[in-house]
N, C-alpha and C positions, 0 to 999 in steps of 0.2 A: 345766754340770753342776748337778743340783738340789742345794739345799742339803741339811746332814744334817739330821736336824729334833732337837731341842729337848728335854731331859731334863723338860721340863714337859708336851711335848708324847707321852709314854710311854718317852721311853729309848732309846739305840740298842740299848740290849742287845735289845729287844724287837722291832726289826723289822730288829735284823742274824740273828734268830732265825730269822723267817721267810726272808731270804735264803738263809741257809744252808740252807733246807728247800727254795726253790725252785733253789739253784743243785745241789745233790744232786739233785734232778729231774731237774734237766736233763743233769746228767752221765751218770747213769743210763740214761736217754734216748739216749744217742748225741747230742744236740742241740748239746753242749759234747765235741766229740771229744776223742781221748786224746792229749795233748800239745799240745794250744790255749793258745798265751800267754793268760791271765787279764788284760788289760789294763783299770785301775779305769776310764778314759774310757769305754771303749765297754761294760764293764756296768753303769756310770751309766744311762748310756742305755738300755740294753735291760730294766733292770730296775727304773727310776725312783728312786735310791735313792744319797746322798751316800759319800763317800771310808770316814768312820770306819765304818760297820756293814757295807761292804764288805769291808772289811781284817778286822774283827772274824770274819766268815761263812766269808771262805779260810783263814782263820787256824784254825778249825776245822774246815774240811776238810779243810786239809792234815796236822792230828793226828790226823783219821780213816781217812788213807791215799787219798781222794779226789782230793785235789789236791798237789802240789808245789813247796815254797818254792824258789824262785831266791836266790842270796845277790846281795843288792841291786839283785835284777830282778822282783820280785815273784812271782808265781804261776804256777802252768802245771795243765793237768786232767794229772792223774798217768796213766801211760804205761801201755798196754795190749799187751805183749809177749805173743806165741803161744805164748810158753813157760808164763808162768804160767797161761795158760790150759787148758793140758791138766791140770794137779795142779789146779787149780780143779774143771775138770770127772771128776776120778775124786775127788775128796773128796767134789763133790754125789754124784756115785753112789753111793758108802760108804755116806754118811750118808742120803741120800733112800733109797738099797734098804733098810737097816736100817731106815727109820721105815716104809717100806711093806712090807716085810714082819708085821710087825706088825701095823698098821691093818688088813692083811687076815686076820689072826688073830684080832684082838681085835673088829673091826666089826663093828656089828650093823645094822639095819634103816636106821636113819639113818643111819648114815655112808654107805649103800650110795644111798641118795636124796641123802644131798649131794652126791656124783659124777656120777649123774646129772641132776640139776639143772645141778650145775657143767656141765658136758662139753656138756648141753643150749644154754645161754645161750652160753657161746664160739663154740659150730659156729653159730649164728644171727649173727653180726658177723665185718665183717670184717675184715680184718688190717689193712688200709692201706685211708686215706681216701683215696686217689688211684690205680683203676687201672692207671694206666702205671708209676706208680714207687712206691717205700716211702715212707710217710707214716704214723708209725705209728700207730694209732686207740687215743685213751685208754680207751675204753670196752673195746676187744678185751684192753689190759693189763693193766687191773681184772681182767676175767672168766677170764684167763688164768693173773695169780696165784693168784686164789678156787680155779680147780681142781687148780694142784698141791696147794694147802693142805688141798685135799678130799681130794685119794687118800691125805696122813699124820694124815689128821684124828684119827683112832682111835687112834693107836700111843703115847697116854699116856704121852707123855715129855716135856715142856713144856720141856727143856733142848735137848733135840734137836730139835724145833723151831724154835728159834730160832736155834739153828747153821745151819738149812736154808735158814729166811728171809735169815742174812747170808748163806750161798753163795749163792742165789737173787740177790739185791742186786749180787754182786761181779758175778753172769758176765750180769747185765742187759747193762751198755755192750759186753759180747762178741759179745750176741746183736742187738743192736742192729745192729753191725757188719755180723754173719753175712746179717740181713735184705736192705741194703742190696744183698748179693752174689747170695742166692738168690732175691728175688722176684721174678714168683710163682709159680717152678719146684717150691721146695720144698712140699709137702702137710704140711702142719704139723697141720691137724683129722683127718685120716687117721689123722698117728702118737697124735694124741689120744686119738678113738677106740678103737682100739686099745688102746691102754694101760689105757682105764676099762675095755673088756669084760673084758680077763685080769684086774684086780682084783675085778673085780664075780662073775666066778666061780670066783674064788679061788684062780686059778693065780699064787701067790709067784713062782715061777721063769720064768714067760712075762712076768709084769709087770713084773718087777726089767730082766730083759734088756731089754726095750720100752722102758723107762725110760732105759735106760743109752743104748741106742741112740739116741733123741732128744736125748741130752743131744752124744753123741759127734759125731753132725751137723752141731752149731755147730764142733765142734775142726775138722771137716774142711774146711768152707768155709775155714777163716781159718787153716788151715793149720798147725795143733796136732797134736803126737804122742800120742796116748795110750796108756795100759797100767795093766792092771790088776795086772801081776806084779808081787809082792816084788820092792823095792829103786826099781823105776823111778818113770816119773812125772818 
């Protein structure tokens, strides 16, 4: 196991920093599945990097709901139940239909070119670097958040935005999963598409739904109830 290195040598605080930034990756990712003992030896090893800024990285992860302390068992990647993923995925809906309703109220010229730029550059990559199975492609993940971020780009609310971005975040490792089960049956640039054209000409109520409907896709692979009605969820 490498050693930690050296408070002269910058700190653990400072590269249990970036741990935590790459082990959130990879959680996010699906790379670090939901309920994976966290065990320090083997992500010594996979991430080059000593016991204390180990400890320090899950140690905030697991106060950020990422990960899960064991009492005097260390760590686990915090559990991915198909329950909470269905109130995940009608909370993004809530909150992304409200910011896209709006963006397509409020958009003007430009935000109508960031879409299509965005929507552009995603349908040019592809999903997975490995034809026969998922492998997810960072450059398609990039290009994939830039465009939802394009369709509420307009909706001038920088609070709900960033609610968007944590939903976005939480139902990553969901969709990760989802990938695993549908590829490459599901047409994901399809429902893309789609989705830009009704904002782009400014059907609120075709986009909201198209939107919701993409989202609901993931519930359904993985086997989530959803509902929009009072009370449920």
């Amino acid at each position: 196991m490498p050693a930690d290195p050296s408070p002269d040598a910058g700190g653990d605080s400072t590269l249990a920093t970036r741990l935590h930034r790459r082990l959130r990756e990879d959680i996010l990712a699906g790379h670090l599945p939901p309920g994976l003992k966290l065990k320090l030896r083997d992500l010594a090893a996979r991430y080059g990097a000593g016991a204390s800024p180990l400890r320090e990285a899950l140690s905030q992860l697991a106060a950020e709901g990422w990960a899960e302390r064991l009492e005097h068992r260390g760590f686990r990647v915090a559990g991915a139940p198909a329950g909470e993923l269905a109130g995940l995925i009608r909370s993004r809906i809530l909150a992304e239909g409200a910011a896209l309703q709006e963006s397509i109220r409020r958009g003007g010229a430009a935000w109508e070119e960031g879409i299509l730029l965005a929507e552009h550059r995603l349908a040019r990559l592809d999903r997975s670097l490995d034809p026969q199975r998922f492998l997810a492609n960072p450059a398609w993940e990039a290009c994939h958040r830039a465009f939802h971020r394009a369709l509420l780009a307009a909706c001038e609310a920088p609070a709900l935005l960033a609610f968007c971005d944590r939903l976005r975040e939480e139902a990553g490792r969901y969709r990760a999963l989802a990938n695993l089960r549908a590829y490459p049956g599901r047409h994901v640039a399809a429902e893309h598409a789609a989705i830009a054209q009704a904002a782009l000409r400014r059907d609120a109520g075709a986009a909201c739904a198209l939107l919701a409907e993409h989202y609901e896709r993931t519930g359904q692979l993985l086997g989530a109830r959803i509902s929009l009605e009072p009370g449920s969820g």
